[in-house]
C-alpha positions in Angstrom: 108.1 119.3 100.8 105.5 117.2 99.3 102.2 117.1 101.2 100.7 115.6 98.7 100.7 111.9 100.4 99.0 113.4 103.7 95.6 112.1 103.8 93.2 114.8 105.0 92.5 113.6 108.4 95.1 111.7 110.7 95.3 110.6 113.8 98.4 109.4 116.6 99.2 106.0 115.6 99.3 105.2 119.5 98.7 107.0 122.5 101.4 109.5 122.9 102.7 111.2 126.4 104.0 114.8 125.3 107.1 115.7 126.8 108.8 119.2 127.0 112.1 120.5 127.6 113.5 123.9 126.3 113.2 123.7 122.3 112.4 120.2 122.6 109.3 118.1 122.4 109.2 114.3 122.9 107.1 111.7 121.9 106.4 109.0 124.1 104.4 105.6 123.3 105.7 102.6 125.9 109.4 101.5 126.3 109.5 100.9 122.1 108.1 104.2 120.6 110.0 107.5 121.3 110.0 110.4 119.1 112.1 113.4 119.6 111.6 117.3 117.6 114.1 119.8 118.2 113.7 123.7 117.4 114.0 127.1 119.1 110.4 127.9 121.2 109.2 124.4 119.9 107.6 124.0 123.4 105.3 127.0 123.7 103.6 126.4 120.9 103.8 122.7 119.5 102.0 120.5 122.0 98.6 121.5 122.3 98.7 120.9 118.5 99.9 117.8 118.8 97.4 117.3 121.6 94.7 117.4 119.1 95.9 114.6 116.7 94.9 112.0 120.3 91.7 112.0 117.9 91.0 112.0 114.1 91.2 115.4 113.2 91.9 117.5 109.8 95.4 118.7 109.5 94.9 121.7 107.4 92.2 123.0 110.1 95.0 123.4 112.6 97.2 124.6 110.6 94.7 127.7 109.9 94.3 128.1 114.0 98.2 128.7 114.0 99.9 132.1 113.5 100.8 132.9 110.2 104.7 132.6 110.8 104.5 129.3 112.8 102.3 127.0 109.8 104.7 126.4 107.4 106.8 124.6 110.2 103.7 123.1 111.5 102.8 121.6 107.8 106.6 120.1 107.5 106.1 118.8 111.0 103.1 116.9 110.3 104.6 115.9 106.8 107.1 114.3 108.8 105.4 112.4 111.7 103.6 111.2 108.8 106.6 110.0 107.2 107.4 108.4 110.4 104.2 106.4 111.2 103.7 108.8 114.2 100.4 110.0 112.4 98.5 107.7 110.4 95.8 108.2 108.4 92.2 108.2 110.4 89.5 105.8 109.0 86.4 107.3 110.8 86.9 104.8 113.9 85.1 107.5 115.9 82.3 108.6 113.7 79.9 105.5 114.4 77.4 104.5 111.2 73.6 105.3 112.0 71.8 102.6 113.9 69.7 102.0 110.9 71.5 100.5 107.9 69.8 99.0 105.0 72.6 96.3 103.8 72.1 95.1 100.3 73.9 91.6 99.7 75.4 91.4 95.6 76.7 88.9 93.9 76.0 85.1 93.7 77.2 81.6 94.8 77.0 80.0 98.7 78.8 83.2 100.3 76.6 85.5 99.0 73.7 83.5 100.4 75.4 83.1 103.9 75.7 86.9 103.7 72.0 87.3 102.9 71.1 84.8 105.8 74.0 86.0 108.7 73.1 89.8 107.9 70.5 91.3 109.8 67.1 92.9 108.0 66.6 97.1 108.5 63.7 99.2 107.5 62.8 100.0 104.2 63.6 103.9 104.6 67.3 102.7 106.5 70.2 104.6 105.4 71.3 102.5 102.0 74.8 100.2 103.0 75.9 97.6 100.4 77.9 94.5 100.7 79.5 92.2 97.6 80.2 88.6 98.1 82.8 86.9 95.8 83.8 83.4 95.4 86.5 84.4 92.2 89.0 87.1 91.5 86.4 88.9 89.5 88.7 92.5 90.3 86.6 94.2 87.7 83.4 93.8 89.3 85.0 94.9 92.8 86.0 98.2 91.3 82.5 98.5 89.7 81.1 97.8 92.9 83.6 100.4 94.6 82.9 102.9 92.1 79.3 102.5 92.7 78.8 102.9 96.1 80.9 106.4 95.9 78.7 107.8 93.3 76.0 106.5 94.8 75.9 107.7 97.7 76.0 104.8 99.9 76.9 105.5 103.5 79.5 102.5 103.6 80.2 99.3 102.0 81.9 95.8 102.9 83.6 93.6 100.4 83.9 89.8 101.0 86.1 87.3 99.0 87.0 83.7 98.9 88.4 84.3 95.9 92.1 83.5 96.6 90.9 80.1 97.7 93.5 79.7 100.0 92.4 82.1 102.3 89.3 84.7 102.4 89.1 88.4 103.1 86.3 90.5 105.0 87.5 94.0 104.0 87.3 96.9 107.0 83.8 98.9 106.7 84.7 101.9 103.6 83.3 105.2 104.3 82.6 108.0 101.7 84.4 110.7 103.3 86.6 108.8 106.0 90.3 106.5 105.1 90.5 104.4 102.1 88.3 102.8 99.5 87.9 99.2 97.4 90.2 100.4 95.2 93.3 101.1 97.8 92.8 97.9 99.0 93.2 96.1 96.1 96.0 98.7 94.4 97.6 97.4 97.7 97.4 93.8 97.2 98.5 94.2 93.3 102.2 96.4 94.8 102.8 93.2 97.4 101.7 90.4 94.4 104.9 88.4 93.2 102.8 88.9 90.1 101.3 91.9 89.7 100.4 92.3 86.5 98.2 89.0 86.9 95.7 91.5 88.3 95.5 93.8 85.1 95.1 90.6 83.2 91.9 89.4 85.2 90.5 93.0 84.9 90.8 93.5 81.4 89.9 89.7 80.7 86.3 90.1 83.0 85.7 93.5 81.1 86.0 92.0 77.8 83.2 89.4 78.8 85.6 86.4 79.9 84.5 84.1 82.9 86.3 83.6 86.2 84.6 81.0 87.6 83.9 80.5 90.9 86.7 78.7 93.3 86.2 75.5 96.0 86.2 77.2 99.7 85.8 75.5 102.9 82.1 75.4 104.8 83.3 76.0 108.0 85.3 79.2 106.4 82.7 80.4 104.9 80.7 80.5 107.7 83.4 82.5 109.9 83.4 85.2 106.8 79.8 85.3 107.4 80.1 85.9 110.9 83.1 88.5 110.6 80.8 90.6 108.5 78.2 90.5 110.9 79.9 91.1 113.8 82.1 93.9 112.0 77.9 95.4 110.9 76.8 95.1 114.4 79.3 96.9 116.1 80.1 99.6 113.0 77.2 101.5 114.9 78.8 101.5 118.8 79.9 105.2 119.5 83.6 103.6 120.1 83.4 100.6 117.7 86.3 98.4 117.7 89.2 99.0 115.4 88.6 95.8 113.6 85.5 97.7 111.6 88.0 99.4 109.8 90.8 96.6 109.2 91.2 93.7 107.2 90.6 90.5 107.9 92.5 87.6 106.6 91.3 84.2 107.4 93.9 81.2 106.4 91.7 78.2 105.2 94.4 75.6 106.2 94.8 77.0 109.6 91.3 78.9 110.1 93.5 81.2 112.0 92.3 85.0 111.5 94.7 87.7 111.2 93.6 92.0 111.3 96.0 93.9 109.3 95.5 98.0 109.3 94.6 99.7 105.4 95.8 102.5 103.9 94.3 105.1 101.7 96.5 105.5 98.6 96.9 108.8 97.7 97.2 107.8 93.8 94.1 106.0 93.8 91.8 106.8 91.2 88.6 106.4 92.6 89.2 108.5 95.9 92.5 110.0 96.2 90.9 113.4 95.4 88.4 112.9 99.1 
């Protein structure tokens, strides 16, 4: 059993009734999600552990709250509603930011100077947030950026690109301790590229001093990347934020349609998979 994928904290991917029957527990999300686990016992023990993933929680935790004999099937449980999609990873949806973020706008070019206008001002001693505005696929300063804020010790950070020039991305809100990082994101992008080694290429050719100049992007767009920023700041400090802070956002330039599309940590990323 490899527990190596599970991220530390997970959460029900939707709001599950708990059914029980003689050695059997069920699952139940709607008319489209049902989930059935079958073992002697399995009902006098099983639910009120599963009762405790309703909220982000840390796996391991519960497992110590068991009896000794009933973990390992607990662990191989868990590996396996993981598997499934039953539990998903939990991005810190329910541990709101502070109220009083400092948010430091990098990079250059017009996005980078909406950002600096749309995003609100904070106290000089506010808790230190960064954002990075890009109009190319600079990938090497994104990881740079990514690594930074870790070591850093920034209490989140927002990545913004026009980049792709056909569409723009407003990243969800990263968190030191809590769901992926920068560098999932873009490891994620680079596995679903019809040319992934394209993204090696721009790395190693920024990192040896080569230019990626900056790419033609739509003012209106612009703008709505702006706004999705803010509006993703303002809210990341609501005691039940939405779950937009902590998804991407894909705007389509021909279309300025908006899509939200749920991240993953992955567990062989470099920068974070050891959180």
């Amino acid at each position: 059993m490899n527990t190596e994928v599970l991220p530390n904290r997970v959460r029900f991917a939707f709001p599950f009734a708990i059914l029980t029957r003689p050695n059997t527990v069920r699952l139940v999300a709607g008319e489209e999600f049902r989930y059935t686990l079958r073992s002697p016992s399995l009902e006098q023990w099983l639910p009120p552990l599963l009762k405790s993933f309703e909220r982000e929680v840390e796996w391991r935790l519960l497992l110590n709250q068991l009896p000794p004999e009933r973990r390992q099937q607990a662990q191989e449980i868990i590996t396996r509603l993981h598997g499934e999609h039953v539990l998903l990873e939990a991005n810190g949806e329910h541990a709101p930011l502070v109220s009083s973020q400092s948010w430091v706008v990098e990079g250059s070019g017009k996005l980078s100077e909406l950002l600096r206008t749309a995003i609100p001002a904070a106290p000089a001693n506010a808790a230190r947030a960064a954002v990075l505005g890009q109009d190319n696929l600079d990938y090497a300063a994104a990881l740079d950026f990514n690594r930074r804020c870790r070591r850093s010790g920034a209490t989140a950070w927002l990545w913004i690109s026009c980049g792709p020039m056909g569409r723009g991305f407003v990243s969800p809100i990263f968190r030191p301790h809590a769901g992926p990082c920068l560098a999932c994101l873009l490891r994620n992008f680079q596995r679903l590229s019809p040319a992934p080694d394209i993204y090696n290429d721009l790395i190693e050719h920024s990192r040896a001093g080569g230019e990626i100049p900056p790419v033609p992007f739509p003012a209106p767009a612009l703008a709505l990347l702006a706004a999705l920023a803010r509006w993703k700041i303002e809210i990341s400090t609501q005691t039940e934020a939405s779950v937009g802070v902590y998804q991407l956002h894909v705007l389509e330039t021909d279309t300025m349609a908006s899509t939200m599309h749920r991240v993953f940590r992955d567990p062989h990323c470099p920068d974070c998979s050891g959180i």
